[in-house]
Structure formats: C-alpha cells, structure tokens
Residue, then its C-alpha position, 0 to 999 in steps of 0.5 A: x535976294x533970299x530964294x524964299x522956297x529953297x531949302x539946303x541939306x548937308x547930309x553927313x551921308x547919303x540917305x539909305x531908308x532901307x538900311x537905317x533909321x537915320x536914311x528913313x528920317x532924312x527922306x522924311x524931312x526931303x519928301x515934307x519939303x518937297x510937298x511944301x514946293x520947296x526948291x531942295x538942294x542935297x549936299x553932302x561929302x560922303x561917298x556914294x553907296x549902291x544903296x542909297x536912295x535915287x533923289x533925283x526921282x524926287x526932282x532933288x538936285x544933288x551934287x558932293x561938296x568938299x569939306x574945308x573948300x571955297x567952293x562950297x562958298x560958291x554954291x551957296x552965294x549960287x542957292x541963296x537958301x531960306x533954310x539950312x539943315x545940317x544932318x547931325x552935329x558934325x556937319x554943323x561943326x564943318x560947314x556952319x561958319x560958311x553958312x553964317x558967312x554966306x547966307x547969315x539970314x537962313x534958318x539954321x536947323x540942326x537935325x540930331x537923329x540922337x544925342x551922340x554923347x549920349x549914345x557914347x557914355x551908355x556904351x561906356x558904361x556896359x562895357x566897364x560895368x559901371x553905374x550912369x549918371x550925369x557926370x558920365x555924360x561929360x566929355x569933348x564930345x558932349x561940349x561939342x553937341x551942346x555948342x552946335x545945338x546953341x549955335x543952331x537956330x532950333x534943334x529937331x530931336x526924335x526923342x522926348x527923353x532928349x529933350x527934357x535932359x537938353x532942358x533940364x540939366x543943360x540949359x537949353x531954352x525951349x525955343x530951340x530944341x523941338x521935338x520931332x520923331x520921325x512918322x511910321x504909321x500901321x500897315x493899311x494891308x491885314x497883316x499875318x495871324x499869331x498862328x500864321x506866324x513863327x520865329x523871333x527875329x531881330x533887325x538892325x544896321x551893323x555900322x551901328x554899334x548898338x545893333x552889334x552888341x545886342x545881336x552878340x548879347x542875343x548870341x550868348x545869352x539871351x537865345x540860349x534861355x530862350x531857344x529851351x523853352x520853344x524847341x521849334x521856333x528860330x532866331x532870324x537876324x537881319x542887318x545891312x552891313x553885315x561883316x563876316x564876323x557876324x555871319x560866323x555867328x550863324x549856327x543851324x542846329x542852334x536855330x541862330x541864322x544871321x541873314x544880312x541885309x533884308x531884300x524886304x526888311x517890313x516882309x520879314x518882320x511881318x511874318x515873324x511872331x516875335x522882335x528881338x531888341x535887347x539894346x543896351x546902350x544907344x540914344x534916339x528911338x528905335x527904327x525898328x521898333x516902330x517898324x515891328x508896330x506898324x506891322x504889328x509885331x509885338x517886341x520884347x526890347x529894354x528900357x533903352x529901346x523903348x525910350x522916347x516911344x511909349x512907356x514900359x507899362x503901355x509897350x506892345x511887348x514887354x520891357x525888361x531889363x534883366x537877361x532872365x525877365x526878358x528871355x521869359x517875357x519873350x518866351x511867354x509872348x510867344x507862346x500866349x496867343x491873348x497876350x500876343x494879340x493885345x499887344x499887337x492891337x497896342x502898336x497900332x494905336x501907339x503909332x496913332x497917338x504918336x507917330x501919325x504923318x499928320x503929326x509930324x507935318x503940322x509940327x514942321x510947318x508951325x516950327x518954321x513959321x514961329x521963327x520966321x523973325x530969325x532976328x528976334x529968335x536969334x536975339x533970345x539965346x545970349x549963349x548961341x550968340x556967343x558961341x556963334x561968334x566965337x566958333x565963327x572966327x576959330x572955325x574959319x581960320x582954321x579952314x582956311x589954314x587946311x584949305x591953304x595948306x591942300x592948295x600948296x600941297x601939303x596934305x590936311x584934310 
C-alpha cells in the first residue's frame, strides 16, 4: 500500500541556501512538506560539502544513493512514496525508470530551477557575438530537458518566461508545466537609509558560470565607467566558490575588492546603496535580485536578469542593456536620493505581488490536489507516454549493462 504522507526528493546536490539560489528553492519545497506533515525522505548521489544545510534539524531523513544501482530499487519498494521529486533534468534522466518501475503510481514532479538549454544557447551567444533566436536553442541538450519534462507528471518552473516558451513553441500542454518562483518576502527589520548606505555590490555562486562572467564584465567594463563618476564609492563582490582567479581580480586603489563567500550574504547586501547584476546570459530568476529587494536595495541588472521577476519599466533599479546605459543608470541611482528611495519602496511591493510565501504555499498545494487522478492526468499527454514508454525501456538496460559491468569489475559509471 502507497504511504499517502511520504515524499521522496532526489537532489542532484545537496541543499546549500546560503550559496545559491537553487539550495534556497529546495529547502523551500522541504520546509512546504514539512508543514503538510509529509514524511520527507532526501536522497541524493553528490558529495557532502561543510556548507550544505543540516536537514536532520528539520526531522528530514536523508542518506546517499548510488546511481546505476539496485539498491536504489530497494530503498523505494522500502518508502513507497506518493511523491517523487526529481531535482532538475538530469536526476530524472538517471533515476526515473526505477521510479516508474518501483513505485508507477507516484506523483513524478520534476523541479527545473531553469531551463538548461536555454541557459547554454544564451551563453553561446555572448561568446561568439551572435543574434538568438529559436534555432539557437536546438541541441542534444534541449531534446533531453524537453523529454524529461514530458515524461514528468508536472514541471515546477521559477520563470513565467519559461513557461510561456515551453508553451508556445515547444508544445507542451499547461497541465504539466506549473509556475512556481520561489518566495522571498521584504525584510520585517527597518532597513538602512540611502545616507546610512554606500558602495555597490554584487553577489553570486562562482560554480555558476553566469556569475563569473558578469563579475569579469564588472571588471573590465562596466566599473571602469562607473568608478569616475563616484570617486569614493567601492565595488564589493561576493560569492561562495570563489577561485584564486577571481580573488586576483582584486584591486584596492581601483576600489574592486573581491570578497568570497559572505558570512551574512543579506547584511552585505543590506548595507550597500547599490546591486550590481549585469548578467548576460542565464535562464530562471535571479536569487539575488530578490534578495536586493526584500532589503531594499535598489539594483541596476539587464534584461536577463530581470526576466521572470517583474518588467524593465516596474523594476526597483533600472534594466538596461548597453555597458554605457547601465553604468550611468548605476551612477545616476546612486547619486539620486528620490529616485533611490522610489525604487526601494518598489521592491517591497513587487515581492508583495509576487513572491509572498502564501502564494507559493497555495499554488503548491492546488497543483497536488488537481492531479490526484494520476491516471487521468497522465492519460492527457500521448507524448509523455510515448516518451515514458520508450526512455523506460532504453534507460533500464542501459543501467543494467553498467551496473553489470561495476559488479564484474570492469569500470562504468
């Protein structure tokens, strides 16, 4: 018999909220079930980092699990999970067969944290200098996201960006992609003055390419147009991850300090006039934008990075693209105390409209209960089951030929 309170999450890695926007997502989703009385069991094949967060204050039961293994059959014939979640694409690609296989009634949810494919071809893009459009976006890659997405009983996706383009010009039915952002919601504390504040700052997980790039933009573009026009004012970058090579891009009499990883990542953002995010490619939404809002921080960033979060002529900041718009946008917000003071007053009430917890904990909640009949849900989607069918069969036995292959001593993985 199906445990209707157990929930099982296969996390590509373990949670880390104060590295990444990602961690912050997923003990999001873990304190929701939590509060729901869910039994949660986390799972994942990643190494264990000091960072990650202590699940076990959360009476999370958590343990590794080895990919292309039996044992994993085991454990969940052991849980008999109502609900699966699958932490991105890839997790789903490596452990959904044996969820089909096991447990073939459980909710199959696939949390995407953005689209990969998508994040790849904007990249691509910046670095040859070339137009994007949607022939940019084909690659192994996208056919790969697009399948597990079909495969899935529904999709959470942070960004509505996302969903309209699943929608619109990949065919996917409404019924299995939902939108869901994550929740940040403004400070409860009085936050610091425009005068009680100084310097710009930017913040970021240096694992994630996006954030190397636009600190190396902000190095050798951007801050050069900006430090002229405020003589005094510093740029603090902060990051978990940080390689030598990004602390080397520190220089004192130029007033670019690179930082590392922030002991209080909201402290330092909250006491900064000022966010930096000149992202030029990337997919989601911006961990750190929100962040800068619920602290009221006003922020300068670019079309990318406002995606999914509110529209350029409502952003608390200013959006622009072009190095010379955004550096005097920056200068200008910085320097302008009304303008400064609007725009914080703006990020509170986007983060209202929005991103509320209460949003996020009723659209949760109406999602699982609208696919309770998993039989009907599943029965709208001809290509899901196609794909099921198809990817089941060759996913098994692949596995199994590894798995065969690790027994008798002759490498795979």
């Amino acid at each position: 018999m199906q445990h209707e309170k157990n929930v099982l999450i296969i996390g590509k890695v373990w949670p880390e909220p104060n590295s990444s926007a990602a961690g912050t997502r997923m003990l999001q989703l873990l304190h929701y079930f939590k509060k729901e009385e869910y039994h949660v069991t986390f799972l994942s094949h990643a190494k264990q980092t000091e960072f990650q967060e202590d699940l076990s204050q959360l009476d999370i039961t958590i343990d590794s699990v080895e990919v292309n293994s039996s044992t994993f059959d085991e454990r969940m014939k052991e849980l008999n999970p109502k609900i699966v979640i699958f932490d991105r694409f890839m997790t789903e690609e490596q452990f959904g067969w044996r969820v089909m296989d096991q447990c073939p009634d459980a909710l199959r949810i696939l949390n995407t944290e953005d689209l990969h494919f998508l994040r790849e071809a904007r990249q691509k893009a910046v670095k040859s200098v070339t137009e994007l459009d949607l022939e940019s976006y084909r690659s192994d890659l996208l056919l790969r996201e697009i399948a597990a997405i079909h495969r899935s009983d529904i999709s959470l996706m942070v960004s509505d960006y996302e969903v309209e383009l699943l929608q619109d010009y990949y065919g996917i039915s409404r019924e299995k992609v939902v939108h869901l952002p994550f929740y940040c919601e403004p400070a409860e504390d009085a936050t610091p003055s425009f005068v009680e504040r100084e310097g710009f700052v930017f913040i970021g997980n240096f694992w994630h390419e996006p954030n190397l790039d636009a600190v190396r933009y902000l190095k050798s573009t951007l801050w050069p147009l900006i430090k002229k026009k405020v003589p005094k004012a510093k740029l603090h970058i902060y990051g978990a991850y940080c390689s030598e090579k990004v602390y080397q891009l520190t220089n004192k009499e130029d007033r670019f300090i690179v930082h590392g990883r922030a002991a209080d990542a909201r402290e330092v953002v909250m006491n900064a006039r000022i966010s930096l995010a000149p992202i030029r490619f990337g997919a989601g939404i911006k961990g750190k934008l929100l962040e800068s809002m619920a602290v009221g921080t006003p922020s300068i960033t670019t079309p990318f990075g406002a995606e999914g979060i509110a529209k350029p002529e409502f952003w608390p900041g200013k959006v622009a693209q072009e190095a010379t718009q955004f550096a005097e946008a920056a200068v200008d917000l910085y320097t302008n105390e009304e303008r400064w003071n609007l725009a914080m007053e703006n990020s509170a009430k986007i983060l209202r409209d929005t991103f509320s917890k209460a949003q996020f904990e009723t659209k949760l909640t109406t999602v699982i209960q609208e696919v309770s009949d998993i039989e009907t849900h599943r029965a709208r989607s001809i290509t899901g089951l196609i794909l099921q069918r198809e990817s089941y069969q060759a996913a098994r036995y692949m596995s199994i030929w590894i798995e065969e292959k690790k027994r008798n001593g002759r490498g795979g993985s």
